[in-house]
ZAVEX-824305 format. One line per field, with one value per residue (C-alpha): residue number from 0; chain; x, z, y. Coordinates in steps of 0.1 Angstrom, whole numbers, plus 5000, padded with zeros to 4 digits. Example, Ala and Ser with C-alpha at 12.3 -4.5 7.8 and 13.67 -1.06 7.14 Angstrom:
# ZAVEX-824305
pos: 0_1
unit: A_A
X: 5123_5137
Z: 5078_5071
Y: 4955_4989
***
This chain:
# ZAVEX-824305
pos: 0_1_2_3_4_5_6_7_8_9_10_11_12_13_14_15_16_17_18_19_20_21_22_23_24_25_26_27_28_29_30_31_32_33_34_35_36_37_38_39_40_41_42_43_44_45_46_47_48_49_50_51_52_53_54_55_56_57_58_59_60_61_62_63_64_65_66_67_68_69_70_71_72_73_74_75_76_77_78_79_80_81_82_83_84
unit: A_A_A_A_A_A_A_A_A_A_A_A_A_A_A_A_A_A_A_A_A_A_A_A_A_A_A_A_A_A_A_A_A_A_A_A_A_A_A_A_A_A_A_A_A_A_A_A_A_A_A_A_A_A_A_A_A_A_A_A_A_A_A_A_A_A_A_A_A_A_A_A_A_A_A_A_A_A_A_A_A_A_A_A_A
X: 1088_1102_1125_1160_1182_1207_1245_1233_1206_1224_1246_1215_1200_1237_1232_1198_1210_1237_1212_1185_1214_1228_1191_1189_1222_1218_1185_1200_1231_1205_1181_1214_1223_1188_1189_1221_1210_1176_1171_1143_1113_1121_1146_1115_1107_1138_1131_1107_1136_1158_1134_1125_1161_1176_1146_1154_1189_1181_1157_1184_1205_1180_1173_1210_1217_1183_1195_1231_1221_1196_1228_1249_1222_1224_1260_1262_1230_1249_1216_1214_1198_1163_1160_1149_1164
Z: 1230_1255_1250_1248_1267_1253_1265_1279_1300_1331_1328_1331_1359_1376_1372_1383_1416_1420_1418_1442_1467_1461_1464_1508_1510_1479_1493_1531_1512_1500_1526_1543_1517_1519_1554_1551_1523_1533_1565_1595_1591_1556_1567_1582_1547_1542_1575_1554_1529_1557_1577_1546_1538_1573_1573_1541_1548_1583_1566_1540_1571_1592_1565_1551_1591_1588_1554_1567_1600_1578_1557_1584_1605_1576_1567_1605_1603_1566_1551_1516_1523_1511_1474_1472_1505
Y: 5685_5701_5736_5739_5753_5776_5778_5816_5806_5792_5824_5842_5821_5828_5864_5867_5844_5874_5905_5891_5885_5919_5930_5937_5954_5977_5985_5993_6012_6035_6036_6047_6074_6083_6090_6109_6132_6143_6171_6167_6147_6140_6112_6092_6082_6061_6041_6018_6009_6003_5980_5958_5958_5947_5920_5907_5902_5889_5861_5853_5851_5824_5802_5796_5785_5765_5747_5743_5726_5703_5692_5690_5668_5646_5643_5630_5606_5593_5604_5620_5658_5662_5676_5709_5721
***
């Protein structure tokens, strides 16, 4: 048997979609708060938030183009997209 899915559980699946794409600016917001607050050599120790955070959004970035070419590519060849992509 396989489980049921509650009325809540695509609200919860929408939600978690929200936070992890909220994720890489919150994190460079606060690497950039970090930086702000802290004095001298104490502001190297946000750098590491900030790089992980710029690279996460810059990957989100490249593979929305990737995906959006893909569909695109195939909307012109009257091709249905690949599932999953």
């Amino acid at each position: 048997m396989s489980p049921s899915i509650g009325p809540s559980e695509p609200r919860r699946r929408r939600l978690l979609e929200v936070l992890l794409a909220l994720s890489a600016p919150l994190l460079i917001l606060l690497a950039l708060l970090l930086i702000l607050q802290r004095q001298g050599r104490e502001r190297i120790l946000a750098l590491p938030a900030l790089a992980i955070g710029i690279g996460l959004a810059s990957s989100s970035r490249l593979s929305r183009g990737r995906r959006r070419r893909a569909l695109l590519h195939a909307l012109r060849q009257g091709a249905p997209p690949a599932a999953g992509s």
